[in-house]
SEPA-334647 format. One line per field, with one value per residue: x, y, z of N, C-alpha, C, O in turn; residue in three letters. Coordinates in steps of 0.1 Angstrom, whole numbers, plus 2048, in hexadecimal, padded with zeros to 3 digits. Example, Ala and Ser with C-alpha at 12.3 -4.5 7.8 and 13.67 -1.06 7.14 Angstrom:
n.c1 884/880
n.c2 7C7/7EA
n.c3 84E/847
ca.c1 87B/889
ca.c2 7D3/7F5
ca.c3 84E/847
c.c1 884/881
c.c2 7DF/800
c.c3 84E/84F
o.c1 88E/886
o.c2 7DF/80B
o.c3 855/850
type ALA/SER
% end
This chain:
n.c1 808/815/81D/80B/7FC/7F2/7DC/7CC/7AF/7A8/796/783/77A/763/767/757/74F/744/748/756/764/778/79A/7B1/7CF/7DE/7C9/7A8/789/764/749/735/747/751/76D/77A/793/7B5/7D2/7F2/812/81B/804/7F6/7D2/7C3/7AD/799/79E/7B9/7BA/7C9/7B9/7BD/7CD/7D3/7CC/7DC/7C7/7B5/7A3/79C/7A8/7AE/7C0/7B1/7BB/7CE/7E7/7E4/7F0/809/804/806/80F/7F3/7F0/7EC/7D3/7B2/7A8/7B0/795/77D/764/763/75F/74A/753/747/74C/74F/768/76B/76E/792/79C/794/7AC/7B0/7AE/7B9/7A4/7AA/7AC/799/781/782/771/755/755/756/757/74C/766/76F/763/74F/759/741/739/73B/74D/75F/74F/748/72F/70D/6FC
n.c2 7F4/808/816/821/847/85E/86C/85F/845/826/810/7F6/7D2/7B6/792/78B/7A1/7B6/7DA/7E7/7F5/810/823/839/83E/849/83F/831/828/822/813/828/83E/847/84D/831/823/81D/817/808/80C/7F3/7E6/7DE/7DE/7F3/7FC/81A/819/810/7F6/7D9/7CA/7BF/7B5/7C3/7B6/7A8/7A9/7BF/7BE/7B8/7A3/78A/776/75E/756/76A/77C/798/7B8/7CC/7EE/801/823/83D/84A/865/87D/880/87C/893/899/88D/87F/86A/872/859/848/84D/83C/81C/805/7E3/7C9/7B6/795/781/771/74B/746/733/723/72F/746/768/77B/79A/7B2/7A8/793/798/7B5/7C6/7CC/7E6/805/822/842/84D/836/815/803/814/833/84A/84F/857/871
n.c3 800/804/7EE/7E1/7DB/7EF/7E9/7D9/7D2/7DB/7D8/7EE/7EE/7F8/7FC/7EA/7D5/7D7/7DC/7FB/80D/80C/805/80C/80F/82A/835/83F/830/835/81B/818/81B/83C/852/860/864/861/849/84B/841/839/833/846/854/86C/887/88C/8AE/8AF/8AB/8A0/87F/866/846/829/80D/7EA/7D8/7DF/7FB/81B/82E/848/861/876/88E/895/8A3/8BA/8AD/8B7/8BF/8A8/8A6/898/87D/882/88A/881/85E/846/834/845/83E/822/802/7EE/7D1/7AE/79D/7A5/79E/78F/7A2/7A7/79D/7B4/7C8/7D8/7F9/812/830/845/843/846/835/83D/837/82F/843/861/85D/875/88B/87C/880/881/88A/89D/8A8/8B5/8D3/8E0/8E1/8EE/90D/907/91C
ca.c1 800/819/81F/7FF/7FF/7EE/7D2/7CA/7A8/7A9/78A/78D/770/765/769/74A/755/73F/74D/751/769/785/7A7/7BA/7D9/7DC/7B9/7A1/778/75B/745/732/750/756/775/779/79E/7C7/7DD/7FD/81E/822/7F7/7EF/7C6/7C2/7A2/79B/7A5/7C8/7BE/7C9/7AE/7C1/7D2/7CF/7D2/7E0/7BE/7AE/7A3/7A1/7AC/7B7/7BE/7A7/7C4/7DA/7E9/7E3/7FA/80E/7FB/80D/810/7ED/7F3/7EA/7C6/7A7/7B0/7AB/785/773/758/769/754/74B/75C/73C/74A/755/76F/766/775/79B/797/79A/7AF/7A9/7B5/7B5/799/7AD/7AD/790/782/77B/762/750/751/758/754/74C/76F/76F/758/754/75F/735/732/747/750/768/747/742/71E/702/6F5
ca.c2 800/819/81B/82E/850/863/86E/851/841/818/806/7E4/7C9/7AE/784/788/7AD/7C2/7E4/7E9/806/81A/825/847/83E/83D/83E/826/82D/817/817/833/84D/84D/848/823/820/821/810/80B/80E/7E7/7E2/7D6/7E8/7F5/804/829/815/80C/7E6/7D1/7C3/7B2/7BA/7C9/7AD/7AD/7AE/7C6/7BA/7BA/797/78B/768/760/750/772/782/7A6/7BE/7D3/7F8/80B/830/83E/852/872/882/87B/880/8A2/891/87E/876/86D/874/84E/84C/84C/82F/810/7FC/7D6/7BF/7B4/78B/77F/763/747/747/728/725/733/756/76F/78B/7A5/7BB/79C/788/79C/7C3/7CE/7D6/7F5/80B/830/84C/84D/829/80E/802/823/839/856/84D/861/873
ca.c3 800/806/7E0/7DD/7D9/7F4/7E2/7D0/7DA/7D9/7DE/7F2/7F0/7FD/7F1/7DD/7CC/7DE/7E0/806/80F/7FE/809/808/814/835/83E/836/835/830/80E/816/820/845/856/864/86A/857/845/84F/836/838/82B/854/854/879/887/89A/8BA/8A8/8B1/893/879/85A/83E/81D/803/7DD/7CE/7E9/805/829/833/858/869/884/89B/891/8B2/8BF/8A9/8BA/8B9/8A7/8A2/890/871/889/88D/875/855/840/834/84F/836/811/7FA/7E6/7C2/7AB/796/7A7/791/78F/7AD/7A1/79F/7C2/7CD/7E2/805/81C/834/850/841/846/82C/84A/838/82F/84B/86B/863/88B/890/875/884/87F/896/8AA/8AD/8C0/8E4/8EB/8DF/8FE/90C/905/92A
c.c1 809/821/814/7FC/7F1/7DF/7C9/7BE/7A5/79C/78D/779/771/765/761/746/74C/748/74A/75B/773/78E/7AB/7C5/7DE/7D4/7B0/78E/771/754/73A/73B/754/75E/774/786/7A8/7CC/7E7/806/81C/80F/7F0/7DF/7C6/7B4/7A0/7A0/7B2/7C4/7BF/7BD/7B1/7C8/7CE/7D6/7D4/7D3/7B2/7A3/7A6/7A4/7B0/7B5/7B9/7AD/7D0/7DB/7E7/7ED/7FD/805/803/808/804/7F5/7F4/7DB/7BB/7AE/7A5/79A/786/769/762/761/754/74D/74C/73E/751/75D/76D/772/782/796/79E/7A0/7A9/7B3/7B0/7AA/79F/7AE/79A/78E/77A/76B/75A/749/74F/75B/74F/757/772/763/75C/754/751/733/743/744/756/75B/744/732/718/6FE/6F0
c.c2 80D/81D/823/83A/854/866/868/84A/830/814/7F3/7DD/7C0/7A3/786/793/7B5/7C9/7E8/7F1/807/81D/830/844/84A/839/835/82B/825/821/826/841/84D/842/83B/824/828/819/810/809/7FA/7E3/7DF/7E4/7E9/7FF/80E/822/811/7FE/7E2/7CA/7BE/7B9/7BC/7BD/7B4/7B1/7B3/7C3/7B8/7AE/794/77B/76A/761/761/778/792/7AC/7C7/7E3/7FE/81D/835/849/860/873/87B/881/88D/89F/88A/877/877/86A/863/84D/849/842/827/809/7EB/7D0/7BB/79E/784/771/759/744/737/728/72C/747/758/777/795/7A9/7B1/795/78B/7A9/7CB/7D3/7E6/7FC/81A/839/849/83D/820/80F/810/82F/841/84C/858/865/880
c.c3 800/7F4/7DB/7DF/7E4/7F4/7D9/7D9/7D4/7DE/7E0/7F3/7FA/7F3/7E4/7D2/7CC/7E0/7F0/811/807/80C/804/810/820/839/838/839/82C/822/80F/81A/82C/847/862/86B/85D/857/843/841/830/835/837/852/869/87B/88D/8A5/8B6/8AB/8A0/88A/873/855/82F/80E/7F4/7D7/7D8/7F0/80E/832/842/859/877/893/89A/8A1/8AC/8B9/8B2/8B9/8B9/8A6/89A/888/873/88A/884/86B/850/841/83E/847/828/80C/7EC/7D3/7B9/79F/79B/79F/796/79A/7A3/7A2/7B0/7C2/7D8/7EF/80D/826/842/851/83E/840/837/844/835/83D/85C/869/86C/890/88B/873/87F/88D/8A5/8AC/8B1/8CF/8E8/8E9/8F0/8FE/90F/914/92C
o.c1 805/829/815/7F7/7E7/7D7/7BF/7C0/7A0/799/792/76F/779/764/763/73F/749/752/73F/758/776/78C/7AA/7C4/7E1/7D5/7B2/78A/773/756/739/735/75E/75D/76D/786/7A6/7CD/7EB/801/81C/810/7E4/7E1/7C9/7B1/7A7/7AB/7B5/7CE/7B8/7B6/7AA/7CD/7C4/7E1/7D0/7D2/7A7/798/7B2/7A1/7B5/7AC/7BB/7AA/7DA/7D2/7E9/7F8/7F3/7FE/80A/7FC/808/7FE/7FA/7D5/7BD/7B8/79A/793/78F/766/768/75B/75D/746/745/734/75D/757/76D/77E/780/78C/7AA/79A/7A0/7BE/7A4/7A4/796/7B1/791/797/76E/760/754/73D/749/761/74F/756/776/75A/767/74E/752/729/74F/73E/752/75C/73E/72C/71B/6FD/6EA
o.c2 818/826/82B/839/84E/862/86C/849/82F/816/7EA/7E3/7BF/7A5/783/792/7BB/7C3/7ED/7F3/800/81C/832/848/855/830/832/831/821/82D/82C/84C/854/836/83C/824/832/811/817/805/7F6/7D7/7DC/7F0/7DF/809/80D/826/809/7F8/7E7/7C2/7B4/7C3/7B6/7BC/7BF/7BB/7AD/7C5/7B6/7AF/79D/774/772/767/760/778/796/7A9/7CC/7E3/803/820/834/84F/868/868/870/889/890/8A2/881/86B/881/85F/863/853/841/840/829/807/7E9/7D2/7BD/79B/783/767/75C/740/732/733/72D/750/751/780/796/7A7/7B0/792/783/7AE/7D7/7DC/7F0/7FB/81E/836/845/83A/822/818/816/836/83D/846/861/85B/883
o.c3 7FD/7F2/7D1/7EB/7E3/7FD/7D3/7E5/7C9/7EA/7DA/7F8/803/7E7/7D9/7C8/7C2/7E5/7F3/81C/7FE/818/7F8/81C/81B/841/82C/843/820/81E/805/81C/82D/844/86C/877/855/860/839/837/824/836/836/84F/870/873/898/8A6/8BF/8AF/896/891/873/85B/82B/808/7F1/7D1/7D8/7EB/810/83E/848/853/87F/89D/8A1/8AA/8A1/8BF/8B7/8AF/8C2/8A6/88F/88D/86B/88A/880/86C/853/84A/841/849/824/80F/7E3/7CB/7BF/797/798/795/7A2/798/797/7A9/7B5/7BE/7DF/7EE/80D/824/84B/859/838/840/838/848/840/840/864/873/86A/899/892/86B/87A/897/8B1/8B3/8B0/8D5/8F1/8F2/8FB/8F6/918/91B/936
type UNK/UNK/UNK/UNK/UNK/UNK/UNK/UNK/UNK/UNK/UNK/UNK/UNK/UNK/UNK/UNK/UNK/UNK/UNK/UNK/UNK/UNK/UNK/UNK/UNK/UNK/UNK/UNK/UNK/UNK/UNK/UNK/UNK/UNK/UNK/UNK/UNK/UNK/UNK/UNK/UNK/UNK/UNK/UNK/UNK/UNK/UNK/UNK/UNK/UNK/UNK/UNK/UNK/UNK/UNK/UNK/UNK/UNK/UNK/UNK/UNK/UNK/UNK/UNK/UNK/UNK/UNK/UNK/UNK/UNK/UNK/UNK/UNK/UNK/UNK/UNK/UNK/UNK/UNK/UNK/UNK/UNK/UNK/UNK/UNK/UNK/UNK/UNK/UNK/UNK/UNK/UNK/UNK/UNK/UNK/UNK/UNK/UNK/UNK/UNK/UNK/UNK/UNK/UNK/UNK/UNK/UNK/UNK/UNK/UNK/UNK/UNK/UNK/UNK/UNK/UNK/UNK/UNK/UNK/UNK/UNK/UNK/UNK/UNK/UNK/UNK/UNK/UNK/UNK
% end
């Protein structure tokens, strides 16, 4: 990922090539625009709480192993990014052909999208009083 230019907006699917968020390097945001999480230099996807969620596979996708340990939390990227909402690209490009992965790998947005939440929702969410 860190070959992609800043500005550059990547759309990542799921197995079945549903369009189901995009990427601006470093930030990542679900299919309707809001910020979710960041992706680190080395493709690891991490969510607003920096906890780890997968990785950013060759033919885009959010992949993870179920048994994977607790990444290290690194460093976020810094604050929200410039956009909080990115505005959705108004033509999708067709899914790339996906490979097949062993049954021990996960396609996140697929299969377990609850960890990439947006900024008002989530466990750390202030409560309402």
């Amino acid at each position: 990922m860190s070959a992609i230019p800043s500005q550059a907006v990547v759309p990542l699917f799921t197995s079945r090539g549903d369009f189901a968020a995009m990427v601006r390097y470093p930030y990542l945001y679900n299919a309707e625009g809001d910020w979710i999480g960041w992706v680190s230099e080395a493709g690891e996807v991490f969510n607003l709480e920096r906890d780890y969620v997968g990785w950013i596979s060759g033919d885009h996708r959010i992949l993870r192993r179920p048994s994977s340990e607790a990444r290290t939390r690194p460093v976020s990227p810094g604050a929200a990014p410039p956009p909080r909402k990115l505005q959705r690209p108004a033509i999708v490009p067709l899914p790339p052909l996906m490979a097949v992965y062993s049954q021990d790998v996960l396609d996140v947005l697929e299969e377990s999208p609850c960890p990439l939440h947006t900024e008002d929702t989530g466990e750390t969410r202030p409560d309402l009083e």
